[in-house]
C-alpha positions in Angstrom: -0.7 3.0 7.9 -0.6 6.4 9.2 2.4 8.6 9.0 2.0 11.2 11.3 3.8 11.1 14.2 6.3 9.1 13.1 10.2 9.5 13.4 12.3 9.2 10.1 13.6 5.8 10.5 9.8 4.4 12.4 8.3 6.1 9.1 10.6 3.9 6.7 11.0 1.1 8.6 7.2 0.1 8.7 7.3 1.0 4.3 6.6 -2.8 3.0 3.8 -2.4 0.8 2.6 -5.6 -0.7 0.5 -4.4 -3.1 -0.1 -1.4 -5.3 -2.6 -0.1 -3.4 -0.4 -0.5 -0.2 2.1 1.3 -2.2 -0.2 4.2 -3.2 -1.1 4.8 0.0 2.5 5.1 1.4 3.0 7.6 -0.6 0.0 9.7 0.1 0.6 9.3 3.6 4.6 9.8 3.1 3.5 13.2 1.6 1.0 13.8 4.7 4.3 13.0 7.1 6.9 14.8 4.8 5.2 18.2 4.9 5.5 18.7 8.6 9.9 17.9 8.7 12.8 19.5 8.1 15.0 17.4 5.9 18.2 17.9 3.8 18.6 17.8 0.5 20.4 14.4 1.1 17.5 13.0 3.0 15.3 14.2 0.3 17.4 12.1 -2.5 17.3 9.1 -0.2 13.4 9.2 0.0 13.1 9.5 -3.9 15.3 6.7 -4.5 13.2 4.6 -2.1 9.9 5.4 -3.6 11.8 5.3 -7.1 12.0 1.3 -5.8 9.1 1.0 -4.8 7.3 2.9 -8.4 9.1 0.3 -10.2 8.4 -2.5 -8.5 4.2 -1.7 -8.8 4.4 0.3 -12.3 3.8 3.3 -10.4 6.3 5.7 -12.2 4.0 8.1 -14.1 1.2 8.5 -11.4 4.2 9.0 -8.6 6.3 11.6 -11.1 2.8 13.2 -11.8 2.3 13.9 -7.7 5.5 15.2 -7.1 6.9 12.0 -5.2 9.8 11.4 -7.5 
């Protein structure tokens, strides 16, 4: 998956990683996407909350605290 060019809601609506990998890779390209909006501080906490999900659910926690995703 690529994230640029995306809208918001096209950008989290295709997040369904299946595997840790897929999940890594979100991220990185979440990051990519993220640097080129402008988003609230509200939109900001609703974006940790769903990669805080998702580092739980593949024992990502450290490596996504560690790059600034959560």
């Amino acid at each position: 998956m690529n994230g640029y060019g995306y809208k918001k809601d096209e950008f989290f609506d295709k997040a369904t990683p299946q595997t840790k990998d897929e999940a890594r890779q979100y991220a990185i390209d979440w990051q990519n996407w993220q640097a080129t909006q402008s988003m609230s501080y509200g939109e900001l906490a609703q974006w940790q909350d769903h990669f805080t999900t998702i580092a739980k659910e593949y024992n990502l926690s450290e490596e996504f605290t560690e790059n600034d995703i959560i």
